[in-house]
N, C-alpha and C positions, 0 to 999 in steps of 0.2 A: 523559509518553508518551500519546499517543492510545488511542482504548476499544479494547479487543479486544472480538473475536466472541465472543456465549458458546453458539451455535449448536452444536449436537454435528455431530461430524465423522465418517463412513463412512472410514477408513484405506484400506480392500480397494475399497471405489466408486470410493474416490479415484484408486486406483493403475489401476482399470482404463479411465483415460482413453486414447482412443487405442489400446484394446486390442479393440474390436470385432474387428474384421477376422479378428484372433489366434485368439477367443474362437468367432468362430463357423467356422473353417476346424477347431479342434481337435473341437467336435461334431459336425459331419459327418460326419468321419473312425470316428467312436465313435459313433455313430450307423447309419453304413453297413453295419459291421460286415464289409466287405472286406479291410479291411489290419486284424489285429490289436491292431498297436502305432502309437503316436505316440509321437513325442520332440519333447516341448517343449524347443528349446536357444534358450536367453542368456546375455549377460554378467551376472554377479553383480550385482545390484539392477536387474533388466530386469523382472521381475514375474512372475516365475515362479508365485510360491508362490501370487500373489494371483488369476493366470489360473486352477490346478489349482481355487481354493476356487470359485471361478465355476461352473468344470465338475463338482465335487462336487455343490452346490447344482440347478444343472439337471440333472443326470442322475439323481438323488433326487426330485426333482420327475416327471419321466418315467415314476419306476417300476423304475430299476433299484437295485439295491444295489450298494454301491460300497463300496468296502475303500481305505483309505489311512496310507499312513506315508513317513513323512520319514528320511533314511539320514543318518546323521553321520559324522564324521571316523572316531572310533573305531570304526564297524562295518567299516572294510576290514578290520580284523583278527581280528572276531569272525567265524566261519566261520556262515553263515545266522541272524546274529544279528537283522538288517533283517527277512527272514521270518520268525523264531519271531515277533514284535513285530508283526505282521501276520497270522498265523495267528491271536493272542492275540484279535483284534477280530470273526472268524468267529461264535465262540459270541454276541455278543452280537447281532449281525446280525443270524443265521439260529440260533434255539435248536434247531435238531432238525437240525442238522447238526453237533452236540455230539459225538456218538461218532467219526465220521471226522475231526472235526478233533482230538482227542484221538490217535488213532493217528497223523496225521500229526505232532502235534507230538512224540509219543514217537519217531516216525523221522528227523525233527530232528536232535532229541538226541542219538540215536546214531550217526547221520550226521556230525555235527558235532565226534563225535570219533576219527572217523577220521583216518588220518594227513597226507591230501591232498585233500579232499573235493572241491576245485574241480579235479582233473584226471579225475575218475572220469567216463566218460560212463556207465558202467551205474548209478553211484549218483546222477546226474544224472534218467536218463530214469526210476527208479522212484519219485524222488521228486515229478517231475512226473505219472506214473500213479496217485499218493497224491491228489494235488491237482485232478487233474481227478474221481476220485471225491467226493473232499469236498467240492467244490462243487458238484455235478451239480445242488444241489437249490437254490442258489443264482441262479439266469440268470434273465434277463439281469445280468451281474456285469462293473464297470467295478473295474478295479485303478488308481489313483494312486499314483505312489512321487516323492517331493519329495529333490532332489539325487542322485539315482540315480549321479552320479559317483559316490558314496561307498559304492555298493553293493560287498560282500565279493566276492572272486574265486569262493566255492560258489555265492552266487545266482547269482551274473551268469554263470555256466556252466548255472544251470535255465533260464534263460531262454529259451536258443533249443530243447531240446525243450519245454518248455510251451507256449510261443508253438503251437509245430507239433503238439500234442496236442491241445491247446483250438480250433485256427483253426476259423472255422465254430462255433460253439457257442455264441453270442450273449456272447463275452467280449474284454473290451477293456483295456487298458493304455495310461494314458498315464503316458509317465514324465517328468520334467522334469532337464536336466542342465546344468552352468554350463559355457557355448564353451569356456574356457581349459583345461579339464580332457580332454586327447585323446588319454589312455593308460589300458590296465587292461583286465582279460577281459571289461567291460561293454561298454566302446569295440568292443572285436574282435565280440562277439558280436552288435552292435547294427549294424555293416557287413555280420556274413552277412546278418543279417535282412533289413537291405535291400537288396542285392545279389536274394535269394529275392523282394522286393517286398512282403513284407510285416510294413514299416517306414515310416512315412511322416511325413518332420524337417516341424516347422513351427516356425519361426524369430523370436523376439520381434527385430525391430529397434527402433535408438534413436526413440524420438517427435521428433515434428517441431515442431515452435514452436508450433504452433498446440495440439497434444495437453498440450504441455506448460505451456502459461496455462490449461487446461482443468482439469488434476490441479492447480497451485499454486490456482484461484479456489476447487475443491472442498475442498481442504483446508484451505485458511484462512475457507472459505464469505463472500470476499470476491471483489470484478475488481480483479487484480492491476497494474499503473499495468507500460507496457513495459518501464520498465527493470527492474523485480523481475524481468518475464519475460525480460529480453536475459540479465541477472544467471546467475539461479538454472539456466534453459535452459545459457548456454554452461556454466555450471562441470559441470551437470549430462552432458553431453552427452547428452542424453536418458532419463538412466535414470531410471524412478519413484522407484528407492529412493536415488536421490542427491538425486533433487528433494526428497525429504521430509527426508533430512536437510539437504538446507540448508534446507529451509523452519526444518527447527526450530530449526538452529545459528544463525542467522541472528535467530529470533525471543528466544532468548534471549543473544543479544549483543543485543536491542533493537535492530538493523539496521532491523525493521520494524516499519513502527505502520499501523493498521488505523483510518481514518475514513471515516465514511458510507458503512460497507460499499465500501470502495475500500483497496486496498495500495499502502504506497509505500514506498521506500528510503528511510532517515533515518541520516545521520550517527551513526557507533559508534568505540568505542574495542573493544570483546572483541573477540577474533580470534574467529572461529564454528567449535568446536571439533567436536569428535565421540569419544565412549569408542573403547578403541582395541580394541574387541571388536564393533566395530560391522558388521555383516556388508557392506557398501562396503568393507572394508576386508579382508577374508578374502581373496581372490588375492593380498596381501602378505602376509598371516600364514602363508598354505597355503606361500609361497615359504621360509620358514625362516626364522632367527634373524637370521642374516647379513646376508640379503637386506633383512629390515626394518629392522635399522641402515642397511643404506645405503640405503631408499628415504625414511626419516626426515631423512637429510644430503641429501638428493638433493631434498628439497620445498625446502630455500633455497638450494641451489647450483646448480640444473638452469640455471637463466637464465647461467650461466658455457660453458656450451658444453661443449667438447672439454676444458676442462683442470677441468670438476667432478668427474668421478671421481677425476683425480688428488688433487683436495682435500680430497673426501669421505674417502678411504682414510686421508690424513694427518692428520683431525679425527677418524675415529674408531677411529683405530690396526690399520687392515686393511690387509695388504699388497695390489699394484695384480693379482696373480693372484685372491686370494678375491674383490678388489672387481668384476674383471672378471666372476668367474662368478656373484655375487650379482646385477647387471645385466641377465647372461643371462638368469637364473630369470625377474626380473622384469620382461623384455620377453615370454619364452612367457606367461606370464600375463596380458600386454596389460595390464600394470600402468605402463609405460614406453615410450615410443616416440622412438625415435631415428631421427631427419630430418636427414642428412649431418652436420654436426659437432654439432646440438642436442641435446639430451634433452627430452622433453616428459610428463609424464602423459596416458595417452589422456582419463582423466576429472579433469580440473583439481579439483572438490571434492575427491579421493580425495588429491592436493598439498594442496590447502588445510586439509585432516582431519589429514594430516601432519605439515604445519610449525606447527599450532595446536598440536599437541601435544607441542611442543619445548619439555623443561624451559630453566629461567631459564639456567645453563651453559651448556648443550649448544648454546643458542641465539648463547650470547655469544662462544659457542667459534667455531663455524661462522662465525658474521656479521664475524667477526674475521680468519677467513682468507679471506673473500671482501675484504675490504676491501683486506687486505694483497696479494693477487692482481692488484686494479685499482690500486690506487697503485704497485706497481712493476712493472704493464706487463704478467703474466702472464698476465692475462684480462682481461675486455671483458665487459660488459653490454647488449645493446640498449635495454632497459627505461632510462627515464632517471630510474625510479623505483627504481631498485633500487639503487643507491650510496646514498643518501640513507635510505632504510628500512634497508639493513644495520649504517653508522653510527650510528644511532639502536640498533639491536640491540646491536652490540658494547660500546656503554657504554666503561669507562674501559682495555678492552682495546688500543683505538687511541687516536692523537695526540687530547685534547679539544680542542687550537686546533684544528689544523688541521680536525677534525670539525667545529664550529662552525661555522669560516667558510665551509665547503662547503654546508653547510645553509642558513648565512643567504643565501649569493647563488643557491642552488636554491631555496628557498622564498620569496626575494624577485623570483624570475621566472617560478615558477611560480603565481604567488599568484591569479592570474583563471584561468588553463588549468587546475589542477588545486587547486581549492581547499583540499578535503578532504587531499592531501597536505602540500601546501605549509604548511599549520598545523601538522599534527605537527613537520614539519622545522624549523620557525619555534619552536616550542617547543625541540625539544631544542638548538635553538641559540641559545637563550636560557639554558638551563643551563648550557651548557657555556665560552659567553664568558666574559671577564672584563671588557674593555673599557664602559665606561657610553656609552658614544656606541652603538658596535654591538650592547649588548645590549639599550639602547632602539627601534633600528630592529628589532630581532627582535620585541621584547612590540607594540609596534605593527602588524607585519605580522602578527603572530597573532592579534592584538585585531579586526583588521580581517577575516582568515581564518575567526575563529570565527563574528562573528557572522551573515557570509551566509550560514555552517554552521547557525547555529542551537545554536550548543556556546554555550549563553549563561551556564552556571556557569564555564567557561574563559575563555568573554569578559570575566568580573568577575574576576575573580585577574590577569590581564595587565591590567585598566586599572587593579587596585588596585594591582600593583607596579608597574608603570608611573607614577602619579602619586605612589608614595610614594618611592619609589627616584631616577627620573629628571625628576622636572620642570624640572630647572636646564635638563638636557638638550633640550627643546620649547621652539619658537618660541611668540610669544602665541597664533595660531592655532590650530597644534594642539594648545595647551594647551587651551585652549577646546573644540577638539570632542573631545578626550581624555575630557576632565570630563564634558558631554554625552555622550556613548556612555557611560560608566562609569555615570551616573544614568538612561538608557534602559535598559543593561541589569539592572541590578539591579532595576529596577521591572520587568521583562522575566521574572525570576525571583522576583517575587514576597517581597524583600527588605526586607519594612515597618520592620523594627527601623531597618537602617542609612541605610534613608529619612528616617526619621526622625529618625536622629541627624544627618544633612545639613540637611533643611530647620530643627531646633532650635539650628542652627549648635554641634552639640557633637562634631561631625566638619567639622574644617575643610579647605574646600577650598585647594588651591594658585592663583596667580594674582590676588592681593588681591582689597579688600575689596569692587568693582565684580563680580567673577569669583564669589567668594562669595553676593552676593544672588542673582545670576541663578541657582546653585546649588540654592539654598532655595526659589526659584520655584517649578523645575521639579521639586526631590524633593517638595514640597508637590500639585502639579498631579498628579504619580501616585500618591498616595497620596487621589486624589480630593478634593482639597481645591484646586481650577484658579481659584475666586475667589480665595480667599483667598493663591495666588499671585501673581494679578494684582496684587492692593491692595499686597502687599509693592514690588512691582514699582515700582505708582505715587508709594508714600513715598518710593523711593531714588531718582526719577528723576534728582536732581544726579551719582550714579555712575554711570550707565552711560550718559546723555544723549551722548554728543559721544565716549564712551569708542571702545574699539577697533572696528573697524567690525564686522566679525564678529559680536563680543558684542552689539553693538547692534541688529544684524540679527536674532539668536536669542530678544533682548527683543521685537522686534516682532512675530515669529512666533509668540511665547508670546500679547501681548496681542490680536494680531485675531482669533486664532485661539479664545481665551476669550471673546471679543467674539460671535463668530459662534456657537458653542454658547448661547449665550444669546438667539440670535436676531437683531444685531445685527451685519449685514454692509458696513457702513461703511467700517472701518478696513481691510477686504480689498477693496474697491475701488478705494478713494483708491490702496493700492498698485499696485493692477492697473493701474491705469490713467495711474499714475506712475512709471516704472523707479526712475528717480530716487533717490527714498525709500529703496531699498534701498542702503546704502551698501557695502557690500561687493560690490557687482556687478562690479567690476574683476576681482573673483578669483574665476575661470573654476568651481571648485567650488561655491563660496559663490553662486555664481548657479545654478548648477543646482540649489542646495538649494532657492533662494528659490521658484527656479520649478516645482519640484516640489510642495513647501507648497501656493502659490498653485492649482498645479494640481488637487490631493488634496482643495483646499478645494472649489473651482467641482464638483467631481466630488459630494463628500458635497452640495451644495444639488440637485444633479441638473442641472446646467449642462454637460451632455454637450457643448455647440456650441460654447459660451465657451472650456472645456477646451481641444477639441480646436484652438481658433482660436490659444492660447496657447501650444498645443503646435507647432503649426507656427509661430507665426514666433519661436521658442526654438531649432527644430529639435530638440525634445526629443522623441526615439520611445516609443512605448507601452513597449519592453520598459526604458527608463530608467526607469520607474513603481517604485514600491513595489506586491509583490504586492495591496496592498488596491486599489492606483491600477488596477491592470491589468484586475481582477474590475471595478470597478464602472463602466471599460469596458464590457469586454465584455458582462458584463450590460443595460447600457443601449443595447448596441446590438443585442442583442437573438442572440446568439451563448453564450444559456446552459451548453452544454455545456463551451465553453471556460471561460466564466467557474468553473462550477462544479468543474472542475480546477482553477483556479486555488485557488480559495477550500480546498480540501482539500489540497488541497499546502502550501498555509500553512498549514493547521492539524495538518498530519500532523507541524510542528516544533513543540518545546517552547517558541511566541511565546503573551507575553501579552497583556495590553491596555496594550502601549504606546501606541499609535494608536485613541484610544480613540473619537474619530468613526469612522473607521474600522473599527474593529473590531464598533462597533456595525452599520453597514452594510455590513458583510461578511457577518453572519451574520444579519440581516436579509434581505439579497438573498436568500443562500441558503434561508434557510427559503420565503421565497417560490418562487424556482423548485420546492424539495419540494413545496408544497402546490398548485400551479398544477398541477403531474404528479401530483397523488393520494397521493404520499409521504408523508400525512400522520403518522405515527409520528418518522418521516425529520424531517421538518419542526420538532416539538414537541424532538426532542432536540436539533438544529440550535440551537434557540433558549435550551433548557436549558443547553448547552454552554459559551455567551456570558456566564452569569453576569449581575451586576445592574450595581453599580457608574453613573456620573452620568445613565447614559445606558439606565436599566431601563424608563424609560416606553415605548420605542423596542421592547425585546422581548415586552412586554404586549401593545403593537398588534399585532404581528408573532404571538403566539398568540392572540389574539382571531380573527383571517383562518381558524386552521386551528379553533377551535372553532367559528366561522358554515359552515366548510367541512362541519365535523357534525353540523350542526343545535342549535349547544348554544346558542342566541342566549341566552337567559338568561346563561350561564358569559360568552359574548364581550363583552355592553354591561358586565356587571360587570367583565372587563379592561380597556377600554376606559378607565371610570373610575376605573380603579387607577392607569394611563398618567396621566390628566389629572393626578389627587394628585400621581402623584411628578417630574412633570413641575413644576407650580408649587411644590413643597416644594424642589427644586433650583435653580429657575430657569432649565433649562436649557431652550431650544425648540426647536430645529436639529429639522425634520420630523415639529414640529407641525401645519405645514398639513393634512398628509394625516390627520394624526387626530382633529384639529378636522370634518376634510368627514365622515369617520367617524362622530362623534359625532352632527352634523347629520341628517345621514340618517337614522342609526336612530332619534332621538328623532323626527323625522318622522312615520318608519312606526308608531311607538308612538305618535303624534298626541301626541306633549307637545311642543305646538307652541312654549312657552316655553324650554324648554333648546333646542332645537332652531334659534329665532331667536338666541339667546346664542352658542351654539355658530357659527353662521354669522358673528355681529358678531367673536369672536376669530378665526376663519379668515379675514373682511377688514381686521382690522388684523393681522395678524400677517402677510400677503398683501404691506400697505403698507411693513410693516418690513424684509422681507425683499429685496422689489425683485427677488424670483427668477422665472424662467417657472415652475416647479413651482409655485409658492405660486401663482400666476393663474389657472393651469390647475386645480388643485383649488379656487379658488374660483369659476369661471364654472363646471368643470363642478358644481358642489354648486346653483350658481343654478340652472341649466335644471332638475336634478331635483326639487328642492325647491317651484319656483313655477313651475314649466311654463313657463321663460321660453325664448321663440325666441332673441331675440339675444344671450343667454350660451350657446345651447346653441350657434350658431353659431362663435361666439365661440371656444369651447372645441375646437370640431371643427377650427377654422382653424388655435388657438395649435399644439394636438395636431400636424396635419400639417408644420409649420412646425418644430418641435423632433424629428422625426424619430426618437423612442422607442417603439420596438414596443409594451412592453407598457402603457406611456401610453395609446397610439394605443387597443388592444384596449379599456381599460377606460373610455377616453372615448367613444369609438362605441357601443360595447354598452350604457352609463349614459345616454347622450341618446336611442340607439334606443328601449331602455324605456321611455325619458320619451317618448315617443311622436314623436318627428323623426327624419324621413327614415329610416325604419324600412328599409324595403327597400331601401336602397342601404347604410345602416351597418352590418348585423347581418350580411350577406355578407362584406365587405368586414374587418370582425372576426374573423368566423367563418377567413377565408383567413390572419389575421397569425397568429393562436391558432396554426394551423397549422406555420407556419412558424419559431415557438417548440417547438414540442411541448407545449404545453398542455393536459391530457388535458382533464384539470377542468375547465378553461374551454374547450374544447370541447364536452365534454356537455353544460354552462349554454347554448352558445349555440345547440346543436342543439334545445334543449328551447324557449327563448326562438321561434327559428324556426320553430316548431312553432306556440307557442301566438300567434305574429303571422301568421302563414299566408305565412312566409316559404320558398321550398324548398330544401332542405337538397344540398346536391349531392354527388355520387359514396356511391351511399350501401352500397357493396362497400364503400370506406373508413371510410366512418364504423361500419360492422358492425366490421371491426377494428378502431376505435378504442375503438371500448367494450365489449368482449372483453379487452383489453390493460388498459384502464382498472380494465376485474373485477381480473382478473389482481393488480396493480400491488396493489390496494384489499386484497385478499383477504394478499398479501402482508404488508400494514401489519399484519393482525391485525383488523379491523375484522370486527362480529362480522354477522348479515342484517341486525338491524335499522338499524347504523349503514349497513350497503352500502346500503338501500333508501331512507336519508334522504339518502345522497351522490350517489345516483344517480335521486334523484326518481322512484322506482318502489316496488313492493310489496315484503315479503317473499318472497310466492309466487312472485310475477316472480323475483325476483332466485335464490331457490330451483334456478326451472325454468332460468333463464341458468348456474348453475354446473354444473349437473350437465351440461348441454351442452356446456359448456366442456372439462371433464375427460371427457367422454367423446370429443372431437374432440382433445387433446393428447397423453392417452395417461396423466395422470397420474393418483394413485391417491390421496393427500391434499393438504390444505394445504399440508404441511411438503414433501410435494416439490414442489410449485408455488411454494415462496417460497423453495427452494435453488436450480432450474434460474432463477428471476428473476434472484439476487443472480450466479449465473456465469453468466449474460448464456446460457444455453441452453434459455429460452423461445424455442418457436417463433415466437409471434407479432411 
């Protein structure tokens, strides 16, 4: 699972997203000191308690004293039990208002045991004349009382003469009650009030989508990706306190995984439970015993319509009159809403809270007589997910064929529309067949269901029973890519034991002994050892040379593809540019693998053009890509923010480094776009995250960038030549060019003109070998810089244009400008691409460059915000003056007098709130 935040969380900030409006109509009111009373009303988990602690806190702040307590179930019985409990807190308040609150609580007491105290108006209004003495000395004095439905019938009979004793006297009451609660002497005496005027409801409504990505980004102090927000919002229907428990039920089912300060949805098995004391849940409990058995039957039968009560009553042995009135109860409570024949929860989490907490029986009971209901015709489902989920509940309460075969031909038609279910279904109909033909096509459709899920431990158990059980059952084909998936995913999970028992051939594969080597190849190739399965490859070539086409297509994928890691792009062109060669091109899949390969390849040398020329006459769309294919797209064409969603959404699954070109410029790209935005914290973990493996030279370069980003040139040349080490200790060079121009330059600038010439001779043969535009273009532009040559720098400006890569383009322009050409038409012209990336970083370089070539910087209202934001972003990472004054080519003084600036024009008061309003996207700038 992806990192979590370890950021501390504001619970009460959180919930008061979207409560503005609430929060300051309730001060005014209390403020005004015209209407005595306010009535905070909402639905249970609307944010009552969390509005009341707001207006505590400010009214404290103001100068007044404030008294507050919270009413429970059990105070309706205790006759001014809420008040003694609130008197109690007087003394501490106010110590010299000790004696009259003592005689008021002795009249309490006695009061209290009278034999009707809430019908007395005389022992009502004296005891309000008690309380307006004992607190005389107390005003301006604000009362809070939290659940005021639960007030006892004695208080809530003081209320309306206190109200009327104290009006005018700088005293305020805000009381808070839950909508569903619309009976009791509180209710009645809270209508004269207001009727008299001096009551005045201010009504928390549901948050609106917007308030509510606002509470889930504070509370996980991540930006929540839309669907958590479509998610957690509908089930929520706005309420804070639904949102939070799902945020939590949800994060402990691992529903959600938290990357690069970003939320996403991730495939889970836990249902996202909640204790059943959870107060979301109180309007059922407050309904009775009854009521909660059947709104427990009612979270898996509701989707049956008109005949769920019937059902419900018959599973949990209630006859159809108690079920009728338990219903009732639970519609006044807005716990259930009936829409002509439907039943719906008004707050679907408060459903989902429910049916998660259905013992393993009760579950099998119910889901049993739903099933039984739809197979002989007595009810009807819309959801075409819900026969299929209740089947799977019932277990061996219903027919196992016939369950089976329902399942396998729903989740063998659901298998692209609804992934995530179609696996479970695919699963459980795989237990429950008996047949080896149909319960091969199940572990196959689930094999295939898991892994676009990313359930890659389910993925390995369906291809292991699958090839140990059914391989008679598989054509040679998909024997083959059976085996293949089976050994991606287990290197996917991180599986080295049984890697190794494949490639030691002491776990043998099915499909003889041609199927076998290619086996050992590829468990060899993930366990980082990708020569050494080449070499096996090229001993057996008599097995697999002329073998099935397939197999032999998978060989050749392995060798050019090992070829090309090594720097040696040969063998990936001769294909390219011969269809031919691939012998399984007939079969319509097998060719889209091949051309995907091909394509994935031209993509990692940075052949954005080639790529895309391949892709069209393939007719192969971006979105056929593997997520690594689709990122470094978009990346290269210069549409970072989509790239960078991509890249997080793939890492938000439990994928490892299958794709290990790939995967190394995956997280290469990304670290780059973080350090080009100043993200440099961002950036370093980016890169830490990737791990080492053949292709470490690759992340060394990639934190070298963000340490010259901080001045540590010391730390970067030392990474640099770590890169070069474990680059010639492996042999591997795939995007060495770029760290050869690297190396060149700064031995330059260090005037060690002899590494610096060396370095140049491997970035032009390595140039040669490659045969790539990238490798040309880092070696003309490394010429112009190096030896002030015009027509490499030319050269370089033309290739640049011509390959149509933004961030190319930026660093080619801006390197030759330097070098002193065509300064005033390149560093503009940079200056505009940078832009159009969002390149903080490399904005401020080139604002600073145009500065010191006496080039003019234009819109420079803009550019004040961009480096205001770039503070921001900086101050964010954690970077301490003296790092912000070496990233931003200024003083500490400077950089000093620019924050205090800053924070005095946004309003914030430290770091930590300026690097929380960053991470939920509620920076102004």
């Amino acid at each position: 699972m992806a990192e979590r935040t370890s950021a501390e969380q504001d619970p009460v900030g959180a919930r008061l997203a979207g409560r503005d409006d609430v929060l300051a109509e309730v001060l005014r009111t209390v403020q005004a000191k015209d209407v005595p009373v306010t009535l905070l009303s909402g639905a249970a988990g609307s944010g009552r308690t969390a509005v009341l602690a707001e207006v505590r806190d400010r009214c404290t702040a103001a100068g007044a004293r404030v008294l507050e307590m919270r009413a429970t179930e059990p105070d309706r019985s205790t006759p001014y039990g809420a008040l003694y409990r609130l008197l109690s807190e007087v003394g501490e308040l106010a110590p010299a208002a000790g004696e009259a609150r003592g005689s008021v609580l002795a009249l309490v007491a006695k009061l209290s045991a009278a034999p009707d105290p809430a019908t007395s108006q005389p022992i009502a209004a004296q005891l309000a004349g008690a309380l307006h003495a004992a607190t005389r000395n107390m005003r301006p004095l604000v009362v809070l009382a939290d659940d005021a439905q639960w007030l006892d019938d004695a208080t809530a009979a003081l209320l309306e003469p206190l109200v009327q004793r104290m009006n005018g006297n700088s005293f305020s009451i805000v009381l808070s009650a839950r909508s569903d609660v619309d009976s009791g002497r509180g209710v009645a005496a809270l209508r004269r009030l207001r009727a008299a005027g001096l009551v005045r409801t201010v009504t928390l409504r549901p948050l609106t989508r917007l308030h509510s990505a606002r509470l889930i980004a504070r509370t996980l102090q991540a930006k929540p990706d839309a669907e958590v927000v479509d998610m957690l919002h509908g089930a929520a229907r706005g309420l804070p306190a639904a949102l939070e428990a799902g945020i939590d039920a949800y994060r402990r089912a691992e529903a959600l995984s938290i990357v690069d300060r970003h939320a996403y949805l991730v495939s889970h098995e836990e249902r996202p439970a909640l204790d059943d004391r959870h107060p979301l849940l109180a309007p059922v409990r407050d309904a009775g015993g009854q009521s909660w058995a059947v709104a427990r039957a009612m979270s898996l039968l509701a989707p049956l319509g008109e005949q769920a009560p019937r059902l419900a009553g018959a599973a949990i042995g209630l006859d159809p009159e108690t079920v009728r009135d338990a219903l009732e109860r639970l519609r006044e409570r807005r716990v259930l809403i009936r829409s002509g024949r439907r039943w719906r929860f008004r707050v679907p989490m408060v459903g989902v809270a429910l049916e998660a907490g259905l013992g393993p029986f009760e579950r099998r009971n119910l889901a049993a007589a739903a099933v039984t209901a739809i197979w002989d015709g007595s009810a009807q489902a819309e959801d075409p997910a819900y026969l299929p989920d209740r089947l799977i509940d019932a277990g061996a309460l219903v027919d196992p064929q016939r369950a089976g075969r329902e399942l396998l031909e729903t989740g063998g038609q659901r298998i692209f529309q609804d992934t995530a279910n179609a696996s479970r279904w695919l699963q459980a109909a795989a237990d429950k067949l008996g047949d080896p033909a149909s319960r091969a096509m199940a572990l196959m459709g689930n094999a295939a269901a898991c892994t676009s899920r990313s359930r890659l431990s389910e993925t390995a158990e369906n291809a292991r029973d699958l090839l140990s059980r059914h391989a008679a059952e598989l054509e040679p084909q998909l024997l083959q890519m059976s085996v293949l998936s089976y050994l991606s995913v287990i290197a996917s999970i991180g599986d080295h034991t049984a890697l190794r028992h494949i490639a030691e051939a002491e776990t043998p594969m099915p499909g003889g002994r041609a199927q076998q080597v290619v086996a050992q190849a590829f468990a060899l190739g993930w366990q980082d050892e990708w020569v050494a399965g080449r070499r096996l490859l090229d001993e057996n070539r008599e097995l697999w040379a002329g073998a099935e086409p397939v197999l032999e297509d998978h060989v050749n994928t392995y060798r050019s593809g090992v070829a090309l890691m090594q720097g040696d792009t040969t063998e990936l062109f001769r294909f390219i540019e011969d269809p031919a060669l691939w012998r399984g091109g007939d079969l319509p899949t097998q060719r889209l693998e091949t051309v995907r390969y091909e394509v994935n390849m031209l993509l990692a040398l940075g052949e954005l053009q080639d790529a895309t020329e391949l892709m069209r006459r393939y007719e192969l769309p971006p979105s056929q890509l593997s997520e690594i294919g689709r990122f470094i797209v978009e990346h290269s064409r210069g549409d970072w923010l989509h790239a960078l969603d991509i890249a997080r959404r793939y890492m938000a699954a439990p994928v490892h480094r299958v794709e290990s070109v790939g995967w190394a410029m995956l997280h290469m790209g990304a670290a780059q776009v973080h350090t080009e935005g100043g993200m440099l914290a961002r950036a370093r973990h980016m890169i830490q995250r990737a791990g080492g493996g053949s292709f470490a030279y690759l992340f060394r370069f990639a934190e070298a960038q963000v340490s010259r980003a901080l001045g540590e040139h010391e730390d970067a040349d030392a990474l640099l030549r770590e890169a070069v080490r474990i680059s010639e200790e492996t042999g591997f060079a795939i995007g060495t060019e770029l760290l050869w121009a690297e190396v060149a330059l700064r031995a330059e600038l260090r005037e060690d003109h002899v590494e610096a010439q060396e370095a140049l001779a491997r970035l032009e043969k390595m140039a040669a070998r490659l045969g790539t535009g990238r490798a040309e273009l880092a070696l003309r532009l490394t010429e112009a810089r190096m030896h002030g040559d015009l027509a490499a720098a030319d050269a370089a400006v033309a290739l640049a244009r011509e390959r149509g890569q933004r961030y190319e383009q930026i660093i080619t322009f801006s390197g030759v400008a330097k070098a002193g050409f065509h300064t005033a038409k390149l560093l503009p012209e940079a200056y505009e691409l940078a832009g159009e990336l969002g390149s903080l970083l490399q904005r401020s370089r080139l604002r600073r460059a145009m500065r010191e070539h006496g080039v003019p910087v234009p819109d420079r209202t803009t550019a004040t915000r961009e480096n205001e934001r770039l503070l921001a972003v900086l101050v964010t990472e954690g970077l301490t003056n003296r790092q912000l004054a070496t990233v931003l080519g200024a003083t500490e003084k400077s950089v000093e007098g620019r924050l205090t600036r800053m924070f005095a024009r946004i309003g914030y008061r430290s770091r930590v709130e300026l690097a929380a309003a960053m991470v939920t996207g509620e920076y102004p700038g």
